[in-house]
C-alpha positions in Angstrom: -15.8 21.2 -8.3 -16.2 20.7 -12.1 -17.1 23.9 -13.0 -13.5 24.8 -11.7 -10.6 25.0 -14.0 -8.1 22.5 -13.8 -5.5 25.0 -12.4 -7.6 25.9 -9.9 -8.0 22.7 -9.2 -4.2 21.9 -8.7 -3.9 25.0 -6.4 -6.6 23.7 -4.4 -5.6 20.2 -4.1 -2.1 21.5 -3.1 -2.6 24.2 -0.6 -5.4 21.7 1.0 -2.9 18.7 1.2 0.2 20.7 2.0 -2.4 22.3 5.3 -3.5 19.0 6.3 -0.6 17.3 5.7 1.0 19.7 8.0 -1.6 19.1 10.7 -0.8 15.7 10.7 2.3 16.0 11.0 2.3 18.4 13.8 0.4 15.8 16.1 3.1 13.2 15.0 0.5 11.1 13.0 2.6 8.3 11.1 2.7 8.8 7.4 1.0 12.2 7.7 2.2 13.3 4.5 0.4 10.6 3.0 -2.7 10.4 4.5 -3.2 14.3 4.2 -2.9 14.5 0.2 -5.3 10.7 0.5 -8.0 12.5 2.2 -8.1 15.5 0.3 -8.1 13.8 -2.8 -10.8 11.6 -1.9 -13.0 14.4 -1.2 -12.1 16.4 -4.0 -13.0 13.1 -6.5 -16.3 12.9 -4.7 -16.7 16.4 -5.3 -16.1 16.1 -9.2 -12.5 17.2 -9.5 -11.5 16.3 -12.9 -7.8 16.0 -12.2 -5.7 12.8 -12.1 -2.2 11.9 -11.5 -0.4 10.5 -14.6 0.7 6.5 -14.5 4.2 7.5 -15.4 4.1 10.1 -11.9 2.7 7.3 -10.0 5.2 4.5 -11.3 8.1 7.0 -10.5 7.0 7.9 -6.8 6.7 3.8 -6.5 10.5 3.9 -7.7 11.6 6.6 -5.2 9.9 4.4 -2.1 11.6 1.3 -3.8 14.7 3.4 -3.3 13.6 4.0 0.4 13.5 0.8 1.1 16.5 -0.4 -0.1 17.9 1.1 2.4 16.2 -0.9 4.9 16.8 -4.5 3.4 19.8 -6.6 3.4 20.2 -10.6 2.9 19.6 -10.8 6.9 15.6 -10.4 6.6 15.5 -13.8 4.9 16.7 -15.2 8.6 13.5 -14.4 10.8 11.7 -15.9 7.5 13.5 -19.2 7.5 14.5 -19.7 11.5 10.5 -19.5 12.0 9.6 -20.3 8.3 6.2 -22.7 9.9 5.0 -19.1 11.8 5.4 -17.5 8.5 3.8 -19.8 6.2 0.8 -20.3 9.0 0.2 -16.6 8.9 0.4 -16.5 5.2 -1.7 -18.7 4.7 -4.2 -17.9 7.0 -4.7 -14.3 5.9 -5.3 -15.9 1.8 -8.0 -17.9 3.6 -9.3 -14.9 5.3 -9.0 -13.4 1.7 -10.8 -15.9 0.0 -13.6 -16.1 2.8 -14.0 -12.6 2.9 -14.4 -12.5 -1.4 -16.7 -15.3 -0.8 -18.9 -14.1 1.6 -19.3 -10.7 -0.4 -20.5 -12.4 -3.6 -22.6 -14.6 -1.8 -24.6 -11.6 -0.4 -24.3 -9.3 -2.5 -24.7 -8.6 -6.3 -21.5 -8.3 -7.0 -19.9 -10.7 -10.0 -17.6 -13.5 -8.6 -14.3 -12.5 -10.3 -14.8 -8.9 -9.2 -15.4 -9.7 -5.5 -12.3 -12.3 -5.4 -10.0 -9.9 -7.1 -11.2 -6.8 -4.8 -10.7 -8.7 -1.9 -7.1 -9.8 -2.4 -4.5 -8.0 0.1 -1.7 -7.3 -2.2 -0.8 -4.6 -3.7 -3.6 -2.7 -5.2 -2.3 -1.1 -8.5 -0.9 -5.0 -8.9 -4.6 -6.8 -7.9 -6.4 -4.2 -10.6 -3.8 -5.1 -13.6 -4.6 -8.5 -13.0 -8.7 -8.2 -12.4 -8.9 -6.8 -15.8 -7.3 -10.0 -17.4 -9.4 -12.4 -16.1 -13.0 -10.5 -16.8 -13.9 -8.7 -13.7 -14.8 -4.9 -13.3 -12.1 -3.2 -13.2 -13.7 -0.1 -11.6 -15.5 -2.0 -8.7 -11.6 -3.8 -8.1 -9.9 -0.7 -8.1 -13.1 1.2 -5.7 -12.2 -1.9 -3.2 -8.7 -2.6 -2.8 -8.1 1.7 -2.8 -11.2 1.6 0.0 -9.4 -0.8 1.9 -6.1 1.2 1.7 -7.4 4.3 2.7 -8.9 2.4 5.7 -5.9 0.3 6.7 -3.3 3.2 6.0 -6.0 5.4 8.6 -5.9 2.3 10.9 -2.6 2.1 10.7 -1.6 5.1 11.3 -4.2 5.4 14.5 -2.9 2.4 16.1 0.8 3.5 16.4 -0.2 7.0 17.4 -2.8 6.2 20.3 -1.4 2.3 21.0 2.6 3.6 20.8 2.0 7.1 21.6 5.1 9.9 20.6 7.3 6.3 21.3 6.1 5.3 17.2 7.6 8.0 15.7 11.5 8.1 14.3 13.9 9.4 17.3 15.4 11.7 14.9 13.8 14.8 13.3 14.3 14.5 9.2 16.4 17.4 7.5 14.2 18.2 4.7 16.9 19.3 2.5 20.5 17.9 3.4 23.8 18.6 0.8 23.4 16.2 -2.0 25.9 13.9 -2.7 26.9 11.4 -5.5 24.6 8.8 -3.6 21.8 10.9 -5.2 23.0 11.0 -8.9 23.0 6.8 -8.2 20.0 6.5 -6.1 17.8 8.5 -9.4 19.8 5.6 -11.7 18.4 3.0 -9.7 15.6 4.5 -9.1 14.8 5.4 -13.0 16.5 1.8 -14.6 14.1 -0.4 -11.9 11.1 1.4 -12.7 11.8 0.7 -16.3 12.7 -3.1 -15.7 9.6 -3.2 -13.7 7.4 -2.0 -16.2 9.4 -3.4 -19.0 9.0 -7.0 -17.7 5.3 -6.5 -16.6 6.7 -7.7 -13.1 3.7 -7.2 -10.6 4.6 -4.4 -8.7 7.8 -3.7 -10.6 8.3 -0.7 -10.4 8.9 -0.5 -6.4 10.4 -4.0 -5.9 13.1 -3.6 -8.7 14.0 -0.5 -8.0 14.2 -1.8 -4.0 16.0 -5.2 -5.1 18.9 -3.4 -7.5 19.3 -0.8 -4.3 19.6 -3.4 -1.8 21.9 -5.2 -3.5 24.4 -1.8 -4.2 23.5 -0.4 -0.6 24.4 -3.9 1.5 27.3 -4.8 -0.7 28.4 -1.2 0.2 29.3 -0.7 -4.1 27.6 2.4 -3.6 25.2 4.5 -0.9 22.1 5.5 -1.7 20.4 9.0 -0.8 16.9 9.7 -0.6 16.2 13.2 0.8 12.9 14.1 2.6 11.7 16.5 0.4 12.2 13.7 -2.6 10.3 11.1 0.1 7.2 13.8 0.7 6.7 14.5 -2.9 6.1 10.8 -4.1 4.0 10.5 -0.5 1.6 12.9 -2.0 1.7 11.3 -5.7 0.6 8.2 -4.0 -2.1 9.7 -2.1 -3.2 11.8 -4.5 -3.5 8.3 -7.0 -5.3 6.5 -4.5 -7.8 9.5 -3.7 -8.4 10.7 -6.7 -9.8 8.1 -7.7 -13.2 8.1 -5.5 -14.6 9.8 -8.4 -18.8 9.9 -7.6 -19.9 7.9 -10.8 -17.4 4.9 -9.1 -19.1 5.5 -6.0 -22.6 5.7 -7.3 -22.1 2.2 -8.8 -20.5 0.4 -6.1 -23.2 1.8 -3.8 -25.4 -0.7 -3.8 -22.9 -3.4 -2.4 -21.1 -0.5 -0.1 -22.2 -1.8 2.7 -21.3 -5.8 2.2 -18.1 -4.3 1.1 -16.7 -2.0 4.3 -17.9 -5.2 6.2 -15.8 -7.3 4.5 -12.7 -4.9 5.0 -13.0 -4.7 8.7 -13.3 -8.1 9.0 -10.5 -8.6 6.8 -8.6 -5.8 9.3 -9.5 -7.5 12.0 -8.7 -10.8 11.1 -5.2 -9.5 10.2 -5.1 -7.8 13.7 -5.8 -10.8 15.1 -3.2 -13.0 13.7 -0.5 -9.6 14.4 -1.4 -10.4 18.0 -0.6 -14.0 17.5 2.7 -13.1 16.2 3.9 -10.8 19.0 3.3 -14.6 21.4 5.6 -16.6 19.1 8.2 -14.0 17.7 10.3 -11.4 18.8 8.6 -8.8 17.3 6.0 -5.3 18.4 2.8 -5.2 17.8 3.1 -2.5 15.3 5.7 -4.4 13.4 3.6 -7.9 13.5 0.4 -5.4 12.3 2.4 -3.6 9.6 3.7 -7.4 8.2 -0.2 -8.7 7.9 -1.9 -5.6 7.0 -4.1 -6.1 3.8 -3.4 -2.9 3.0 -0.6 -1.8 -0.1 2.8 -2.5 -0.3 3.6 1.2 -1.1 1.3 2.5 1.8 2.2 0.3 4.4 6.1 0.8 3.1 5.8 4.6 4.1 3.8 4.1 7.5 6.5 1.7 8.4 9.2 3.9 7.6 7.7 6.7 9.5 7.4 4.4 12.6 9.9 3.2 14.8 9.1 -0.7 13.3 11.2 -3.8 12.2 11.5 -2.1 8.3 13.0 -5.3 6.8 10.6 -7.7 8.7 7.5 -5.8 7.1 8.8 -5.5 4.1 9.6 -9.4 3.6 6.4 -10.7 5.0 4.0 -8.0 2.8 6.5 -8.8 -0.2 6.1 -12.9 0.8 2.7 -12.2 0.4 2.2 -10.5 -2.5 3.5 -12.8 -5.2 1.8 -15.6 -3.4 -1.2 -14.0 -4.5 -0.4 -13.5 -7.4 0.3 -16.9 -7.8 -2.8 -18.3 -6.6 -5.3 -15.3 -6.9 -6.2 -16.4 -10.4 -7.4 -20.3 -9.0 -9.5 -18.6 -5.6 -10.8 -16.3 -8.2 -12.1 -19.1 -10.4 -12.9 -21.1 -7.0 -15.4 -18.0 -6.0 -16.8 -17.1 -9.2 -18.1 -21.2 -9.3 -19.3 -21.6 -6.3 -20.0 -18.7 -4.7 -23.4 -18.1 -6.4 -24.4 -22.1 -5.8 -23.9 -21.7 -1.8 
């Protein structure tokens, strides 16, 4: 793949994602769009494709799906979270412990460092858990080989579950118009969509640039001030920036050094998965809510990827959304003390 030149690279990498992102999509697989440029662009960085999406591309396609789900959110999702506020902070709480066990468990058989194995193990957002890794001393390229792993696996699990568990039922009654007649909702949704992204990465606000972008539209879109237009074609293109991020970089020299712990790692993230999946099931006997939903809300997968496999499933949007978001900064509150907690006593088991 190396000896390729780099537009021959791009041609590949697009005519492969666009064919089996089309596959997908033909058998109604749930965020097809993204998991077809994911795959390819995990086997073309294992193959030595030299290519790689820019930050900035990557920051703006977290903008546009901040945009997406503003659409979803109004100041109602805070009632589930405060009518059943003890069900909420139990699960939350329960999946950092599972967190925390799992990182503990992985340095204490394995080689891997302490902060490295904390960090990688964190469910929140990825891009967010590898910013903060590299500030307090672990490897940065083990981190971001283990929370993109466990994306690519929850986002495939994900994805499996409401196809085979929900059947045709998971997918959106409506077909999408890929190209509808723009309207001045577009011209505003690009200047929320352009001005969050910059706040969010202005600010250094963990995963800034989709939660601003999906906080300012929120507040415009409920308050009816204005209404905010994100066509499909505009959705599918940051779908594929995403996946093309998160696959691209499998790159073999990654893999070759995160080999020798490979296998303490992938059984850490299905037991994180199914830990998650376990508590989803206890949500469904408490709260009004699906199983997909209650699974999408305690995945430990991304906030971006689980954003656009809930918004291709027929889900509760806003309940996801506030649970993974809930989440999130709760780890990044307290991921810096379980990382410290790990990288102590871990080794002394």
């Amino acid at each position: 793949m190396q000896r390729l030149s780099v537009p021959l690279q791009w041609v590949l990498l697009l005519a492969a994602s666009l064919t089996l992102g089309v596959i997908l999509q033909l058998f109604h697989v749930p965020a097809a769009l993204l998991l077809g440029p994911m795959i390819v662009g995990v086997i073309m960085g294992l193959s030595g494709a030299t290519l790689r999406i820019h930050k900035h591309f990557f920051v703006i396609a977290q903008a546009i799906l901040g945009c997406m789900i503003a659409q979803s959110l109004s100041p109602s999702i805070l009632t589930p979270l405060l009518q059943d506020w003890p069900i909420v902070l139990a699960v939350l709480l329960m999946t950092l412990a599972a967190s925390a066990f799992s990182g503990f468990l992985l340095v204490r058989f394995s080689d891997m460092p302490g902060a490295t194995g904390a960090w990688g193990s964190s469910p929140g957002g990825a891009s967010a858990m590898v910013v903060m890794a590299a500030d307090y001393g672990a490897d940065v390229r083990l981190v971001a080989f283990m929370q993109y792993l466990r994306v690519l696996f929850v986002a495939t699990a994900a994805a499996v579950v409401a196809r085979i568990g929900l059947g045709d039922a998971a997918q959106q009654a409506t077909s999408p118009v890929w190209f509808p007649a723009l309207h001045g909702g577009f011209a505003a949704t690009l200047g929320v969509m352009l001005v969050g992204a910059w706040l969010g990465q202005r600010f250094r606000i963990p995963a800034g640039a989709l939660l601003v972008p999906a906080l300012i539209g929120a507040t415009f879109h409920s308050s009816g001030t204005l209404t905010l237009q994100v066509p499909e074609w505009l959705l599918a293109l940051a779908y594929a920036l995403i996946g093309w991020s998160v696959g691209l970089r499998f790159t073999r020299p990654i893999f070759q050094l995160a080999l020798r712990t490979l296998p303490q790692m992938l059984l850490s993230i299905l037991g994180l998965m199914l830990l998650c999946a376990g508590m989803a099931w206890m949500l469904t006997q408490v709260l009004k809510v699906d199983l997909l939903t209650a699974y999408l809300a305690t995945s430990p997968g991304g906030l971006d990827t689980v954003a656009i496999i809930a918004a291709g499933s027929k889900v509760d949007m806003a309940f996801v959304m506030a649970m993974q978001t809930l989440r999130l900064f709760t780890i990044l509150f307290t991921g810096p003390a379980i990382a410290r907690f790990i990288s102590r006593f871990a080794r002394a088991a």
